[in-house]
C-alpha positions, 0 to 999 in steps of 0.5 A, spaced: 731 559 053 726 560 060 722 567 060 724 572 064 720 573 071 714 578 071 716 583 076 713 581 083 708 586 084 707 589 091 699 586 094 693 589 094 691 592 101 686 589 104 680 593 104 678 590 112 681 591 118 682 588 125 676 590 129 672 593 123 665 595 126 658 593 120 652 595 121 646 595 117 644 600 113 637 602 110 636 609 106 628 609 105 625 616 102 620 618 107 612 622 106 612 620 098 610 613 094 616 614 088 623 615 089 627 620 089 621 624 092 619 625 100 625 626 105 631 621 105 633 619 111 638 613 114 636 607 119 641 604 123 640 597 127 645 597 133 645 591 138 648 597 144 649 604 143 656 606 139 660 612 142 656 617 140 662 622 136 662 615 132 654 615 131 655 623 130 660 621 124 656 616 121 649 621 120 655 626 117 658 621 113 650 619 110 649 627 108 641 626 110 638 630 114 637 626 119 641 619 120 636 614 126 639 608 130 634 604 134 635 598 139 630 593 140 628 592 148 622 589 146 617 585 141 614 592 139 620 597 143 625 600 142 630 606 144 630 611 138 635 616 136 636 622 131 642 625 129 643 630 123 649 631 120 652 636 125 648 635 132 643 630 135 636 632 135 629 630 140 625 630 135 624 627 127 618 625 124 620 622 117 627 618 120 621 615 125 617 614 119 623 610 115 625 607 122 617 603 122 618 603 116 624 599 116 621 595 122 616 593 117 618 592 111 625 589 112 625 587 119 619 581 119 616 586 125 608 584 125 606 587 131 604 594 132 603 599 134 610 599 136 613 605 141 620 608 140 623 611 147 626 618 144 628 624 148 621 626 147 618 621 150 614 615 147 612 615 140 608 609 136 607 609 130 602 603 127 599 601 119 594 605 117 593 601 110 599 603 106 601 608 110 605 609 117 602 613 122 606 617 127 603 619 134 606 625 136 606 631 141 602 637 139 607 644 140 602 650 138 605 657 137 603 663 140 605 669 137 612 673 137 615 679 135 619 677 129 626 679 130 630 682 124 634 677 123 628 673 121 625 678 116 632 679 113 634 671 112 627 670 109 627 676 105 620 677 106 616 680 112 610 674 114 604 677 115 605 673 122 609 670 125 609 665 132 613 660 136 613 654 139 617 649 142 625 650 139 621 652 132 618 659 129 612 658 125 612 665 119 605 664 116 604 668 109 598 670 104 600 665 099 602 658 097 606 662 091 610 666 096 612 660 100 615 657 095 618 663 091 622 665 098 629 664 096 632 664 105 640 667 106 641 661 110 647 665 113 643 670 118 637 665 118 643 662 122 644 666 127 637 666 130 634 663 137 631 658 135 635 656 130 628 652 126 623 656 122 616 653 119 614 657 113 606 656 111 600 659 107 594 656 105 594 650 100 591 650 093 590 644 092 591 641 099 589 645 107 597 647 107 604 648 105 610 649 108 617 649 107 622 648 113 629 651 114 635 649 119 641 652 118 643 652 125 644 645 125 646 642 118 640 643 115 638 648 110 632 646 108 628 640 110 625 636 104 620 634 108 619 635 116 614 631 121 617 634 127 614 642 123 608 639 123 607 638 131 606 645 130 603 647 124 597 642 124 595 646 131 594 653 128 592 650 121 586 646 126 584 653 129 584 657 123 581 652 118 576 649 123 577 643 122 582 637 126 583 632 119 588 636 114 592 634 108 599 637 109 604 638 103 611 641 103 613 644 097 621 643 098 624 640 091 623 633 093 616 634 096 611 631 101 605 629 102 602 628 109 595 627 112 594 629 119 590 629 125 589 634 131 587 629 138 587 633 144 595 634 145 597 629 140 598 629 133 597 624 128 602 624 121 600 619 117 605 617 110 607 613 105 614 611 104 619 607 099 625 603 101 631 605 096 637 602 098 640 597 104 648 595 106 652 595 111 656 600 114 665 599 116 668 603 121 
């Protein structure tokens, strides 16, 4: 007796369809030398620009703060942008640091310094021994008057406050202070601009900070070059000096070394690859 036929079962979907799109993918954590530490940040390689809506739902597909895609347009050039997960940005410092990164660790890119075209201008970033330099604009801050949603979203009143370019920086008496602010996102949410610097000076480094961005998806930033065009500025005039060791003392935490040059900043860190694979849209 011959054996009654399995039942035919339905075939499995394919999983790929006509037309999808890969694209390389390297998630690096930025301004750290262990995992888990620094400030993640997404780097996608494109050969031409995407559609923007798609480059906006992949940044928020990633869930990092900050999604970067370069194209090369030369031996040591590139068109670099930065998405969040909610808007695109001028200026990022740590997806910069992970896009070099990426260029050097990854990509087989020698020659250096290599410049990035970016809505702020060009940017080059060079080797400086283990860590990647960036070279970015200075944006100093000139005191404000701090407005109440400021002070209610921080909960508490910094003993001053300034603002720069889209940033406000709020200067506390202590590192312990800054790190012990527990922020309503929601009314810090409201203000204009929508980024703000919190800092005091550090124990065991020249400075601290937080930074916070609800505005744009971002709560809280682990780690944020960009803030740093501002508070290596004050810092340098406060403290006397244009060499500074920066920590942020976010959860993750961040180290970063900075210089003062005239109307530039240097921001100098290590970084440590994480994970690499391809994208399919």
């Amino acid at each position: 007796m011959c054996p009654r036929p399995l039942p035919r079962r339905p075939p499995i979907p394919s999983c790929r369809r006509k037309g999808n799109l890969n694209l390389p993918i390297y998630w690096v954590d930025a301004f750290t030398d262990r995992p888990f530490g620094g400030n993640p940040a997404a780097v996608v390689p494109l050969d031409s620009w995407l559609d923007d809506a798609l480059l906006q739902r992949i940044a928020n597909e990633n869930g990092l703060s900050e999604t970067a895609y370069f194209i090369r347009t030369g031996p040591a050039r590139a068109k670099l942008r930065w998405f969040t997960p909610s808007v695109e940005v001028d200026l990022c410092g740590h997806a910069t640091l992970a896009t070099a990164h990426t260029l050097f660790k990854d990509l087989g890119q020698v020659e250096w310094p290599f410049v990035f075209d970016t809505m702020s201008g060009p940017l080059s970033v060079a080797r400086r021994g283990e860590m990647i330099e960036l070279d970015f604009p200075a944006r100093p801050a000139a005191r404000a008057e701090p407005p109440g949603d400021l002070i209610r979203g921080l909960g508490t009143r910094p003993r001053e406050a300034l603002r720069s370019q889209g940033m406000w920086l709020c200067v506390y008496e202590s590192q312990a202070e800054v790190r012990a602010l527990a922020p309503d996102h929601s009314a810090l949410a409201s203000l204009v601009p929508g980024k703000i610097i919190v800092t005091a000076q550090g124990g065991d480094c020249d400075f601290v900070s937080r930074f916070f961005a609800p505005s744009v998806g971002v709560p809280e930033d682990p780690v944020t070059g960009s803030a740093h065009c501002t508070l290596v500025p004050y810092w340098a005039a406060r403290l006397g000096k244009a060499a500074l060791h920066a920590r942020q003392i976010s959860r993750r935490g961040g180290e970063l070394w900075c210089e003062l040059d005239g109307a530039r900043v240097r921001i100098a860190g290590n970084s440590i690859s994480y994970l690499k694979g391809s994208v399919t849209v």
